[in-house]
Structure formats: structure tokens, C-alpha cells
C-alpha positions as CSV (number, residue, x, y, z in Angstrom):
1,X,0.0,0.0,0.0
2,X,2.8,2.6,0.9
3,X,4.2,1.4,-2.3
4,X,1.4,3.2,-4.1
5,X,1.5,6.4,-2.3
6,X,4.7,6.5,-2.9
7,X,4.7,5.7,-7.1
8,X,1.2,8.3,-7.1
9,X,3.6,11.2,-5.4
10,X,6.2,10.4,-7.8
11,X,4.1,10.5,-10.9
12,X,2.3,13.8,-9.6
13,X,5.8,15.4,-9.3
14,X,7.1,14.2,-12.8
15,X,3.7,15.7,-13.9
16,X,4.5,18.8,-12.7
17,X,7.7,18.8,-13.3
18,X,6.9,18.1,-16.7
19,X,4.9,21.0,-16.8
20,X,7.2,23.5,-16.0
21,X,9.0,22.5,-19.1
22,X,6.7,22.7,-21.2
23,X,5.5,26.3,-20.9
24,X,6.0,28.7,-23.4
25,X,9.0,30.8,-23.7
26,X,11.1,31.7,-20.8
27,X,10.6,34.4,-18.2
28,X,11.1,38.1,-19.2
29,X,14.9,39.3,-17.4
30,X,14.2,41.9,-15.0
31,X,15.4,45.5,-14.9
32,X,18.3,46.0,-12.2
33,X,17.0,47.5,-9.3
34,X,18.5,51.0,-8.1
35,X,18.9,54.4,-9.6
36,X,18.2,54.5,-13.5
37,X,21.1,55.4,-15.3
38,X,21.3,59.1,-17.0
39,X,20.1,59.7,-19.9
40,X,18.8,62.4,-22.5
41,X,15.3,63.0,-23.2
42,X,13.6,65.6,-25.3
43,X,10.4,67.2,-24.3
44,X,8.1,69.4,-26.0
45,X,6.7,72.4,-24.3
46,X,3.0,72.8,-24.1
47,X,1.1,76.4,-23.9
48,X,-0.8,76.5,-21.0
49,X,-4.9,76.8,-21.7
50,X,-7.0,79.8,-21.5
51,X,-8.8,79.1,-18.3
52,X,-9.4,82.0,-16.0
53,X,-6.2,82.8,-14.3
54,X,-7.2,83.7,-10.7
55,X,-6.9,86.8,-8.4
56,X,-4.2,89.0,-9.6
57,X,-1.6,90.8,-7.1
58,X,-1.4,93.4,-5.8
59,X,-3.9,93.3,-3.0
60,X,-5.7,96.3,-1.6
61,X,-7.3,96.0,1.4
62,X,-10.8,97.5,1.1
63,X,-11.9,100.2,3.8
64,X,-13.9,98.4,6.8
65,X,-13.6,95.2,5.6
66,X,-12.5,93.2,8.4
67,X,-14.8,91.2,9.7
68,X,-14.0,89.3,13.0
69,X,-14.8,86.5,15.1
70,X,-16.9,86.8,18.5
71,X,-14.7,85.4,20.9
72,X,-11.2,86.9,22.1
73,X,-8.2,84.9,22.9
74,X,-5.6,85.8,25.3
75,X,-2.2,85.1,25.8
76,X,0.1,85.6,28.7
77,X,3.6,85.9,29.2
78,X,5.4,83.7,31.4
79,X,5.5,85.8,34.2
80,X,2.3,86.8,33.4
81,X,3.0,90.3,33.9
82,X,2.0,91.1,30.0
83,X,-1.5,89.7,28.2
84,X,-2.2,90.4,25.0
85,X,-6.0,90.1,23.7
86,X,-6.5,89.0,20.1
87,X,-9.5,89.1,17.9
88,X,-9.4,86.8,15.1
89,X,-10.1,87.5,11.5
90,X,-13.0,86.2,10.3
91,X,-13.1,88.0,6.7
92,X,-11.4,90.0,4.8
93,X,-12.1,91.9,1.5
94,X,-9.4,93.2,-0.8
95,X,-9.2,94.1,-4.7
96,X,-6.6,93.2,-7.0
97,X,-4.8,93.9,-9.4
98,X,-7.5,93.7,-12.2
99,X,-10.1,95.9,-9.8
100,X,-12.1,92.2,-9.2
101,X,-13.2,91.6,-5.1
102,X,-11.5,89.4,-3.6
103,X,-12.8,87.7,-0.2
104,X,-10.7,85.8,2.1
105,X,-12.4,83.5,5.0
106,X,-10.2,82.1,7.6
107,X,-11.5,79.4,10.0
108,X,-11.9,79.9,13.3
109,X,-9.0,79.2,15.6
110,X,-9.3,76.2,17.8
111,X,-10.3,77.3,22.0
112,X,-8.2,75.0,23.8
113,X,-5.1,77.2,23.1
């Protein structure tokens, strides 16, 4: 009985043994790994598309355009002999350089500063 077992696990591995053979072609050769050697290229440049361009510098601050945030934040020096209150920017209007408005919104800071 073990004599079987053994001549079936033989013939399965001449099989695929066998099989391995008889595939087609060899494996491709890999590129060495590493940095790719230099060489030259040639590129050709492109012109960029005519797709609205964005705000255009410089900025001018309009007058009163500051909005701010509702809540204050302090901060004091070590010895806390100095505080300084700040009110954070909320919005702010400007026009540039084409005469468009502009409007910058900021987030508001985080409160466990």
C-alpha cells in the first residue's frame, strides 16, 4: 500500500515537473534595481490653456472690511505680567490687481489654546 502512495507522489511530481517545461518561452529578465542610469530626453513644451487665471496681485485692502470672530483669545507671558488680547479675522475683502473683489475667509481658531 505505501508502495502506491509512494509511485502516485512520484508520478504527480514528474507531472508537474513536466509542466514546468513545457511552458512557453522563458521568463522576461528583470530591470536591475536601483537608480536609473542618466540619460537624454527631449520634451516638448505645451502652452498652458485659456482658463481663467485667478486673483491677480497686488492686493488692496478695502476700507472696513474686516470682519472678525466673536470670541477673544488671550495670551500671557510667562510671568504673566504682560497679556495680549486678540480678535481673530474672520473675513477679509481686498481688490486686486484687475479691480475684481476678492474675499478671504479664515477658519476659526481652535479654544483650547
Amino acid at each position: 500500500m505505501t508502495l502506491d502512495i509512494s509511485q502516485k507522489v512520484r508520478t504527480d511530481l514528474r507531472a508537474v515537473a513536466g509542466s514546468a517545461s513545457s511552458r512557453k518561452g522563458d521568463l522576461e529578465a528583470l530591470e536591475p534595481r536601483g537608480a536609473l542610469p542618466a540619460r537624454r530626453g527631449v520634451g516638448e513644451p505645451r502652452q498652458a490653456e485659456a482658463v481663467g487665471g485667478g486673483a491677480v496681485g497686488p492686493f488692496t485692502e478695502k476700507e472696513n472690511s474686516r470682519e472678525y470672530f466673536s470670541r477673544k483669545t488671550q495670551f500671557y507671558s510667562s510671568e504673566f505680567l504682560l497679556v495680549i488680547e486678540v480678535q481673530p479675522l474672520q473675513r477679509l475683502t481686498v481688490e486686486d490687481g484687475n479691480g475684481d473683489e476678492v474675499l478671504f475667509e479664515f477658519k476659526e481658531p481652535p479654544t483650547d489654546v
